[in-house]
One Martini backbone bead per residue (centre of mass of N, CA, C, O) as a GRO file, in nm:
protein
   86
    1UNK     BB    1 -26.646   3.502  -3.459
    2UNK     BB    2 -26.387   3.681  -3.429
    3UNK     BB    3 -26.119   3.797  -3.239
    4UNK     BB    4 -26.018   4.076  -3.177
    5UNK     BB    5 -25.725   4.269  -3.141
    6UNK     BB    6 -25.485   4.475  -2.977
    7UNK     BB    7 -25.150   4.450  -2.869
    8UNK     BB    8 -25.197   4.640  -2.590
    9UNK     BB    9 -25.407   4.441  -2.485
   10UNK     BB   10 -25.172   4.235  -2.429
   11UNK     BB   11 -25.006   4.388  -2.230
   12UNK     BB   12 -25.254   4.526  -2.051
   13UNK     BB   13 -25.450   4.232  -2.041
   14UNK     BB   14 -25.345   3.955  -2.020
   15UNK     BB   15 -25.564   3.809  -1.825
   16UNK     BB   16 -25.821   3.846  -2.029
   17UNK     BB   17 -25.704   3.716  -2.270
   18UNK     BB   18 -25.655   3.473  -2.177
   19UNK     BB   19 -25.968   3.405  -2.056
   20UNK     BB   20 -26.047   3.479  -2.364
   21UNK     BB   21 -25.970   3.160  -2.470
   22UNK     BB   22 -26.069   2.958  -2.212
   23UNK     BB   23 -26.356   3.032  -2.271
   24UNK     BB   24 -26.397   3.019  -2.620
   25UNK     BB   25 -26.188   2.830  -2.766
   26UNK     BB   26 -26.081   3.086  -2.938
   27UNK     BB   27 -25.908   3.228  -3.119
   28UNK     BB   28 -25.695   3.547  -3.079
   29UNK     BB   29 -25.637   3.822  -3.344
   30UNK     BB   30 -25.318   4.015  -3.339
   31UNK     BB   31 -25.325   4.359  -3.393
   32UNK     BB   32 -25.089   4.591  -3.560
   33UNK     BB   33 -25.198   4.859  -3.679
   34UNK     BB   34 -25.441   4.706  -3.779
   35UNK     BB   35 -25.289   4.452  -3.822
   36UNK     BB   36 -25.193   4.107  -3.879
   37UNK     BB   37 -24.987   3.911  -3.632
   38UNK     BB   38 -25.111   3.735  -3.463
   39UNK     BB   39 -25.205   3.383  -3.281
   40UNK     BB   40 -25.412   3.315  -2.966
   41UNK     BB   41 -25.415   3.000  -2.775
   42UNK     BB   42 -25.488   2.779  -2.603
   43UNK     BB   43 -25.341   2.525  -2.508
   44UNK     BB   44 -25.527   2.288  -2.515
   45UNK     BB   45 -25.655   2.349  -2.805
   46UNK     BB   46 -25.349   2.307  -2.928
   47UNK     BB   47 -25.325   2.028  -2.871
   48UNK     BB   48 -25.565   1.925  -3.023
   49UNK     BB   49 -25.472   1.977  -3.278
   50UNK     BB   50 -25.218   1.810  -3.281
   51UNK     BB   51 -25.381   1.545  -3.233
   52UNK     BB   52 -25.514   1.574  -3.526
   53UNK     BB   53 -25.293   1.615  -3.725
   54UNK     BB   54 -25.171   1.335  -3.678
   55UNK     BB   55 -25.376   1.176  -3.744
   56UNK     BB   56 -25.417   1.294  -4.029
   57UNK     BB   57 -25.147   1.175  -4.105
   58UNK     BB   58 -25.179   0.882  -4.047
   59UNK     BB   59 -25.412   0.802  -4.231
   60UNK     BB   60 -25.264   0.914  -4.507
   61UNK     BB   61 -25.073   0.695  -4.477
   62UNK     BB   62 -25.259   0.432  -4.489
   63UNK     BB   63 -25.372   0.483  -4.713
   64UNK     BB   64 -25.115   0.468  -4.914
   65UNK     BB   65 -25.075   0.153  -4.850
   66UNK     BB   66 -25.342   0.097  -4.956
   67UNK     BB   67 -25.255   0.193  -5.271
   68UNK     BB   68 -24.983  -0.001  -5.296
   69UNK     BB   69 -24.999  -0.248  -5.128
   70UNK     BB   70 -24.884  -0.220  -4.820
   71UNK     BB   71 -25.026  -0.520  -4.685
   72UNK     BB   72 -25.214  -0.740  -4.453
   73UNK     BB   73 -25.334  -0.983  -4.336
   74UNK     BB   74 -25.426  -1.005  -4.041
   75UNK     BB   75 -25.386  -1.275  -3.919
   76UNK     BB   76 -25.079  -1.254  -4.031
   77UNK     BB   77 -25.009  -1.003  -3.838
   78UNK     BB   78 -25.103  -1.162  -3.563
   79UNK     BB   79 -24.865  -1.411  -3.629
   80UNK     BB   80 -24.624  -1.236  -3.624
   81UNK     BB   81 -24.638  -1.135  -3.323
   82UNK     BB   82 -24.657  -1.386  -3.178
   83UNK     BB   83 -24.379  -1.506  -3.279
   84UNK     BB   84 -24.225  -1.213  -3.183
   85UNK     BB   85 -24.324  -1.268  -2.831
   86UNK     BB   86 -24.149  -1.533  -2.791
   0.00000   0.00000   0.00000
């Protein structure tokens, strides 16, 4: 279920509701009149989301390579690399 708060409860109680992310490490909600305005996360949260957005864009690209067929064979990689650090 979703966390909803007004704007007010974050100026007025922002310890509160700081650790009512760090505890629940689900978004909150912050509505001004009424409205949803903002949404605020744990860092830890945000970090987290950052590194699999991350993955998922690498595997994406990965995915993309192996679909034009711009990929080699392990072994020949392999050489190339150990070749390359010689």
């Amino acid at each position: 279920m979703k966390i909803i708060i007004p704007s007010s409860d974050l100026r007025n109680k922002y310890n509160e509701v700081s650790k009512l992310t760090l505890e629940e490490q689900k978004p909150v909600y912050i509505t001004v009149n009424g409205r949803g305005d903002t949404v605020l996360i744990n860092q830890t949260v945000y970090e987290k989301q950052l590194a699999e957005l991350e993955l998922l864009r690498l595997l994406s690209e990965a995915e993309d390579s192996i679909t034009k067929g711009d990929v080699i064979d392990a072994k020949k990689a392999f050489e190339k690399i150990r070749k390359e650090l010689k």
